[in-house]
N, C-alpha and C positions, 0 to 999 in steps of 0.2 A: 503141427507141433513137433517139431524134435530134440530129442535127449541128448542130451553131451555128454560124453564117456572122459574118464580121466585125460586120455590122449586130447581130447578135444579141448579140453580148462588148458592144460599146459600148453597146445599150442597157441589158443588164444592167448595166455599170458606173453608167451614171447612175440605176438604181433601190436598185444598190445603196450606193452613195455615202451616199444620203439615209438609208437603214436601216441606216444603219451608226450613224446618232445621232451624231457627231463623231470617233468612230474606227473601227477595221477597214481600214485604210487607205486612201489618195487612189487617186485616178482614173490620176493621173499614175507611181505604183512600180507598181500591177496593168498599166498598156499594153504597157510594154515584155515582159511577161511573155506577154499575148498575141500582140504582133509577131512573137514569138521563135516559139514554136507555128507560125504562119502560115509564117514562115519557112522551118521545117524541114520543111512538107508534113506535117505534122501536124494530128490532129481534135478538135477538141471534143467528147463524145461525154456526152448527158447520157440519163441513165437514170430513171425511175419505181420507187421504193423498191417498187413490188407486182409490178416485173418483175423482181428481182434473187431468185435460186435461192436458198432457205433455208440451202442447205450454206454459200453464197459466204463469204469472207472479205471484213471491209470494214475499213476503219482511216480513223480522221479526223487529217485532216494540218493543220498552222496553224504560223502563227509567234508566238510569245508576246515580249510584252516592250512596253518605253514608254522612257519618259526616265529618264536615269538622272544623276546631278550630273558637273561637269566631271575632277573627279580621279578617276573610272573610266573616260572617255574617252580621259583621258592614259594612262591605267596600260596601257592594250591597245594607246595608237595605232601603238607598234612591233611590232606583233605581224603576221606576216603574215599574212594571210586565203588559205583555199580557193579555189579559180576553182569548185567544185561550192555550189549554192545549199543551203543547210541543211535545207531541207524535203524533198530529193533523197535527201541524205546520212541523214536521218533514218526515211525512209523505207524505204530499202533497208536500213539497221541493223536495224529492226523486221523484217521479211522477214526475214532472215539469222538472226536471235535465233529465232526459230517455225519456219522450214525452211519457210517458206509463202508465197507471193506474194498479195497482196490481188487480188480477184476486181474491185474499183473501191475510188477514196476518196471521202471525205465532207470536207464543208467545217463547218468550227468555229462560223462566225458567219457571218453577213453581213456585207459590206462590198465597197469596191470592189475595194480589195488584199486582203484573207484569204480571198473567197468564190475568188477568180483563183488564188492558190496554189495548192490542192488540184485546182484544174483543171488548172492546169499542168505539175503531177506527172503528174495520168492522163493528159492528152495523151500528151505528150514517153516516155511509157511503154506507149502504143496500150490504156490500158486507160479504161473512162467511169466518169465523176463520178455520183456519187445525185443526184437533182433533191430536193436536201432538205439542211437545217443541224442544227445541235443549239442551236438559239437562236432562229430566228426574227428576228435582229438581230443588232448587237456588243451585246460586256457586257465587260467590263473584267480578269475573272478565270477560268481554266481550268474551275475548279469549276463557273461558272456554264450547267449545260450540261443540256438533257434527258434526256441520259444518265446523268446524277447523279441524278434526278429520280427515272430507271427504275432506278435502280441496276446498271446495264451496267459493266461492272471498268474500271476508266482503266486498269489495269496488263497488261501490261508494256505500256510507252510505251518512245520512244528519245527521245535530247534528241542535237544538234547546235548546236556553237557556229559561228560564223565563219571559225575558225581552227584545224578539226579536231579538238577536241574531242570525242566523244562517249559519251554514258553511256545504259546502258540500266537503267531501273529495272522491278525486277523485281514489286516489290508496295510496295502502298501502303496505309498504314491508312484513307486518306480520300481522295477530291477533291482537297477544299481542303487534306492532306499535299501529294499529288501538284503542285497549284498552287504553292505555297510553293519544291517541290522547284524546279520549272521556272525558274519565276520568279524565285531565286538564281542561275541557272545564267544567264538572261538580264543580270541586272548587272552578275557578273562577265566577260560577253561582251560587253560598251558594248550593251547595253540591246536585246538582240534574238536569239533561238535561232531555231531551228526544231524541231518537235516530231510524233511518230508516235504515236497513243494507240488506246486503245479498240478491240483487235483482236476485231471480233464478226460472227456469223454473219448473212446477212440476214433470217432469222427472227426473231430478236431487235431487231437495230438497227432493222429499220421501225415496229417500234414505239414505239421511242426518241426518234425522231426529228421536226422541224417538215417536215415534207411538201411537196414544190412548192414551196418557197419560191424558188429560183434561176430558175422558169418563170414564177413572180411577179414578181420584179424586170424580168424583160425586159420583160413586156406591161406594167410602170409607166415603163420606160423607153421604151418602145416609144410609149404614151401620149401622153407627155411631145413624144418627139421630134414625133409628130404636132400636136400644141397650136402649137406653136413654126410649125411649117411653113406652120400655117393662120393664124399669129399671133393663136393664142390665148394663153390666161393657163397657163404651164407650172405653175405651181402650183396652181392647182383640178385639174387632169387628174392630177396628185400625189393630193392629196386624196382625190378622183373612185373612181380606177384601185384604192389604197391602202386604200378607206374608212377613212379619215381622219377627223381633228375639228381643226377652225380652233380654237388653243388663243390665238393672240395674234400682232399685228401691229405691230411696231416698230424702232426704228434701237437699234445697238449703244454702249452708252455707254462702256462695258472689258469688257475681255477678255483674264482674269489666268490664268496657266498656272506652275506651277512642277513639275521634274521628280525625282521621283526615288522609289525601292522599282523602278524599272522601270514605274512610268507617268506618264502625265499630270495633275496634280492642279489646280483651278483653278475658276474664276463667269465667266458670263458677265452683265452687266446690261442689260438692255434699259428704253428708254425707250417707251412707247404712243404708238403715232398713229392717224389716224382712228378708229372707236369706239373705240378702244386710248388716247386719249389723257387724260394725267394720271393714267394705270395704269403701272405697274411690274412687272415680271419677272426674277426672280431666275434661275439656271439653274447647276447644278455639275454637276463632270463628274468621273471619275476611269478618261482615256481616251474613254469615251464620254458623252453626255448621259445623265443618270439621274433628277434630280430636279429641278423645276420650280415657284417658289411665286408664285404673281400677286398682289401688296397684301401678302404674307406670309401669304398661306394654300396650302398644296400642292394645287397642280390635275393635277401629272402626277407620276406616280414610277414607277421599274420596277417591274415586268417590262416594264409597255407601254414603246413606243417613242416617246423624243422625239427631233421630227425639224425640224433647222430648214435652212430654206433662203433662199437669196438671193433675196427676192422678183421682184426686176426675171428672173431667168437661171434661177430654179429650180433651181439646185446646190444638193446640200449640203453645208454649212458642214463645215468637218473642224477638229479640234483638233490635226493632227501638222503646220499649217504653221508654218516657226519663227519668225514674226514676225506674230501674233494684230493688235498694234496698228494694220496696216494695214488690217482691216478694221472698223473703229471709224467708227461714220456710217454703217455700211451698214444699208440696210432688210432685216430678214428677217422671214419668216414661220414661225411655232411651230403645228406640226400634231402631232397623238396619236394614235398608232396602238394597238389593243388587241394584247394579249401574247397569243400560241397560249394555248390552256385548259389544258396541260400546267404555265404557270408559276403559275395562277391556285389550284392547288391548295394545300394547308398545306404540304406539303412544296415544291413548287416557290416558294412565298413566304419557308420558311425560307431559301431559296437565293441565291434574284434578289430579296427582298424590300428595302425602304427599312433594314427595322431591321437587315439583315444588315449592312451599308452604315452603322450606326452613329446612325439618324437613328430617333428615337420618333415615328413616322408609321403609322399607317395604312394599308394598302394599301386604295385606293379604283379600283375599274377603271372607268376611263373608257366614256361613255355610248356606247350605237350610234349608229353615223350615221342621222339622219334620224328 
């Protein structure tokens, strides 16, 4: 079992930023989540999926949802909200429904805010997080998950809205039902639940699951933060840390975003500089980046990870700030990370695949480093 120290939240936040591919949320709604921990004399407490007891109960916590159009933000903006955070609420409904306390929770995705969530439940509840996701990254849909992959039951799950809300479903014909189901419950809540899924034993879920990936983001964060200090290039030590692949180097031409089913749908266009230059890169996203085509031929696509970052700072770029236009002219850099071999399978490609996603593509997994 080891403790994460403030340096550790923040570096994991800057590893996970980038592995979040444009969503999973910012750097900035996960701090206050861990301030608050800090606060109340509370621990981080991160566990190795091959340390957690067979019998254990585990449940993966997340919040689902994206943008949703303006006349469901009106329809709810009178509606009072909880002071209790939905991922809390959801949680403890899921426990109450089973008569069971989970032994630890699990984080959904990677990212800055969704990986922090599930941490901040187990804190604030003295119980530790798995050093592990059901994704290896963000992905934009509940279904999209290692757990679907092993076929681990999403059901019974709890949903929490905002506003008190909540619904426990008890079965589900599929995932992508269970998605669907969430996912409605998110719009009609202005575009964000909270959700308790996947009650399994840790016999099972470790084998579910992308493994270390939260001990991974820190030592990329961690990386990073030392590149910087030595005033190195933060983004090779990205690369580096990540095994990574340099996919393209360029400034941002637009960057189009329109919201609504409860995500982000949108391109971003990039123009090439240095060897980059007189190339072109296309990049869409729904929620997070997914698919990537340079000249118009696809060089990246899920499952692996596209990850772009501000070349000069080495952040990664996020798709939930709500004014995209202001960073138009910035240089970023386009790196490829390969996908756990869990998505690389037929069935994990029916899942997290391009064609699932609507696009007659090929899945081609990007080359090894080096």
């Amino acid at each position: 079992m080891r403790t994460l120290t403030k340096q550790d939240m923040e570096d994991l936040q800057t590893g996970a930023e980038i592995l979040g591919c444009g969503g999973g949320g910012t750097i900035e709604w996960g701090k206050p989540l861990i301030q608050e921990v800090f606060d109340a004399g509370k621990r981080f407490q991160l566990i190795d999926p091959k340390e957690v007891p067979d019998e254990a109960l585990i449940f993966i916590i997340s919040r689902v949802g994206g943008g949703v159009p303006e006349e469901i933000q009106k329809r709810v903006a009178n509606l009072q909200r909880i002071r209790e955070k939905t991922e809390v609420v959801a949680a403890r409904e899921l426990g109450s429904y089973l008569k069971q306390e989970p032994y630890a929770y699990l984080a959904a995705e990677i990212g800055a805010g969704n990986t922090i969530v599930p941490m901040y439940v187990a804190a604030m509840s003295g119980k530790p997080t798995l050093d592990a996701d059901v994704c290896g990254r963000a992905k934009p849909e509940v279904a999209m998950s290692t757990t679907y992959v092993k076929r681990v039951p999403i059901t019974p799950l709890a949903i929490a809205s905002p506003f008190g809300d909540v619904m426990v479903l008890k079965r589900a014909i599929s995932d992508q039902r269970a998605e669907d189901i969430c996912r409605y419950m998110a719009v009609v809540s202005g575009g964000l639940c909270g959700v308790a899924r996947c009650p399994t034993k840790g016999k099972r879920i470790r084998k579910a699951v992308v493994s270390n990936s939260i001990s991974s983001c820190i030592r990329i964060g961690e990386s990073m933060r030392e590149a910087r200090e030595a005033h190195e290039d933060p983004v090779e030590a990205f690369v580096a840390s990540s095994n990574g692949i340099r996919i393209f180097e360029g400034k941002i031409t637009d960057w189009e975003r329109e919201k609504r089913e409860a995500f982000m749908w949108g391109t971003m266009n990039l123009e090439g500089i240095g060897k980059y230059t007189g190339q072109r890169l296309k990049v869409w996203y729904k929620n997070e980046f997914l698919i990537a085509w340079k000249n118009g031929t696809p060089v990246v696509t899920c499952p692996d990870s596209l990850c772009i970052l501000d070349t000069e700072t080495g952040r990664g770029m996020s798709n939930w700030f709500e004014d995209l236009n202001m960073f138009v002219g910035r240089r970023v850099t386009v790196v490829g990370v390969r996908a756990a071999k869990t998505w690389t399978t037929k069935r994990g490609l029916e899942i997290f695949g391009p064609r699932h996603l609507g696009f007659d593509i090929e899945y081609t997994a990007l080359p090894k480093p080096g």
